[in-house]
N, C-alpha and C positions, 0 to 999 in steps of 0.2 A: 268158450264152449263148456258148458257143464252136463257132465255124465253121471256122474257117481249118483247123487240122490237117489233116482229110481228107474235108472237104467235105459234112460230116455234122453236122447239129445237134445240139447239145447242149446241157441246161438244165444249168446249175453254179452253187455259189455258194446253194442257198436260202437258208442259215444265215447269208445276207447281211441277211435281211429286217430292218425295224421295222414294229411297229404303227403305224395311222395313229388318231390320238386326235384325237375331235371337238376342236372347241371349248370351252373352258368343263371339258373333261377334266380328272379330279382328278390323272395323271399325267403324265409327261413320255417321250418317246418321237423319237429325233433321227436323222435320217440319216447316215451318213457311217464308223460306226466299222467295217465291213468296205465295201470297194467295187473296184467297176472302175471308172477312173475317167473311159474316156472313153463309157460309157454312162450320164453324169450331165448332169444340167442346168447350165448356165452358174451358176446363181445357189448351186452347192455348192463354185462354183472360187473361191478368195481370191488375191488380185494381192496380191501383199506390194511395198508401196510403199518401204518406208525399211529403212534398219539397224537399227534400236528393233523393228520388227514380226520382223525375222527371226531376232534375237537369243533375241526372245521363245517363238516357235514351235520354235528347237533349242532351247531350257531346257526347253520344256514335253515334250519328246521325249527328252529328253538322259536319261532314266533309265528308258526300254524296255530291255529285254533281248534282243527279237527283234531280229534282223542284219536278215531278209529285209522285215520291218513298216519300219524304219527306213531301210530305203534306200526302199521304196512309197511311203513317208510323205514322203522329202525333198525339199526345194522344189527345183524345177525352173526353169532361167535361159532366161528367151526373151532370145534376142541379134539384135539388128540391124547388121549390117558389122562383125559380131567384137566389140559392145561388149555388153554384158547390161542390157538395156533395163529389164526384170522379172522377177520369181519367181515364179510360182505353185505354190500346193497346194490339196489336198482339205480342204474342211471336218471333217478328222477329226478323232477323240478318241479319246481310251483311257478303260479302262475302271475303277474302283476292283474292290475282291474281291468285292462286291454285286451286280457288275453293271451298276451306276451309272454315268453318264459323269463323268469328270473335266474342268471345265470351267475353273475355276482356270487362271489363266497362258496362255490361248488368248487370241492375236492376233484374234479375227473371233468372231461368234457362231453359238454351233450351228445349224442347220435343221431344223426339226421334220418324222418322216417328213411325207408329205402325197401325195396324189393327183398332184397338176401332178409330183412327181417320177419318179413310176410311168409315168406318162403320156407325159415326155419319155424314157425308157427304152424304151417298146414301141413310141413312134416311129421309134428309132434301132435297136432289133429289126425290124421291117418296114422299112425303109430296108434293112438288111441283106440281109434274105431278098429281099427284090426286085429288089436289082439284084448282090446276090454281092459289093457293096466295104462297108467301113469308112465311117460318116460323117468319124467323126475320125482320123487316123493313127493307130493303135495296136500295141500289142505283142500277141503272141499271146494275154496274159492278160486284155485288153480295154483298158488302161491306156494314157493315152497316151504315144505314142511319147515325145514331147522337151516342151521349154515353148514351142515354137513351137502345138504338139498343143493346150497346153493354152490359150493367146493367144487361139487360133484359139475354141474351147469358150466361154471367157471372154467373150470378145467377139460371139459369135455373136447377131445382128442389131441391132448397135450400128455406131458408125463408132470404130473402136479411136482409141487417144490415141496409141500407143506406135506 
């Protein structure tokens, strides 16, 4: 949904969507591979703790061709007094020629669509509309702003470490 421009709502993105697949479903069906990322749930944001995870996550990126996917996609430094505490990113993936997600070489494991995702999306849509702000800092394209943005997401009803 985009608001900001001129104050006008708008739905965007459907071609965002995944199936949500019971349980016990014979297929697989994951969230993440198109997104805004600061109208996602906490538990689609991955904290990249060490050098080994981050290594990982630019190798498994390192052979996109999209410029504009690749900079969406790159981990973001939450910094405390100038120093870079954490990285976070979206639980995303890319896709093989099928259609398929490629999972191969992914620091963290996919998240399968699900309800509770939908769910924490149209809360943060009615947040919106109710009172006219962002829950999370974001850019115009819903994304957040910085890795402070995404910290924040991250951590959302915990007591942060960092």
């Amino acid at each position: 949904v985009r608001f900001r421009i001129d104050n006008k709502l708008r739905l965007i993105d459907s071609d965002a969507s995944a199936t949500i697949v019971p349980p016990g479903g014979e297929e697989d069906s994951f969230a993440g591979a198109k997104f805004s990322s600061a109208v996602l749930p906490p538990e689609m944001i991955k904290r990249i703790d060490t050098e080994e995870q981050l290594e990982e996550f630019n190798n498994y990126w390192e052979s996109e061709n999209d410029a504009d996917l690749k900079e969406k996609v790159e981990p973001k430094p939450y910094k405390k007094q100038g120093t870079v505490k954490a990285r976070y990113v979206v639980k995303s993936f890319r896709t093989d020629e099928e259609g398929k997600p490629v999972k191969e070489g992914l620091p963290y494991e996919l998240k399968r669509a699900s309800e509770n995702i939908d769910l924490w999306s149209l809360g943060v849509l009615a947040f919106t509309l109710l009172t006219g702000e962002k829950l999370i800092p974001s850019t115009r394209d819903d994304d957040c702003a910085s890795g402070a943005a995404m910290h924040l997401l991250k951590s959302w009803g915990t007591q942060p470490e960092v």
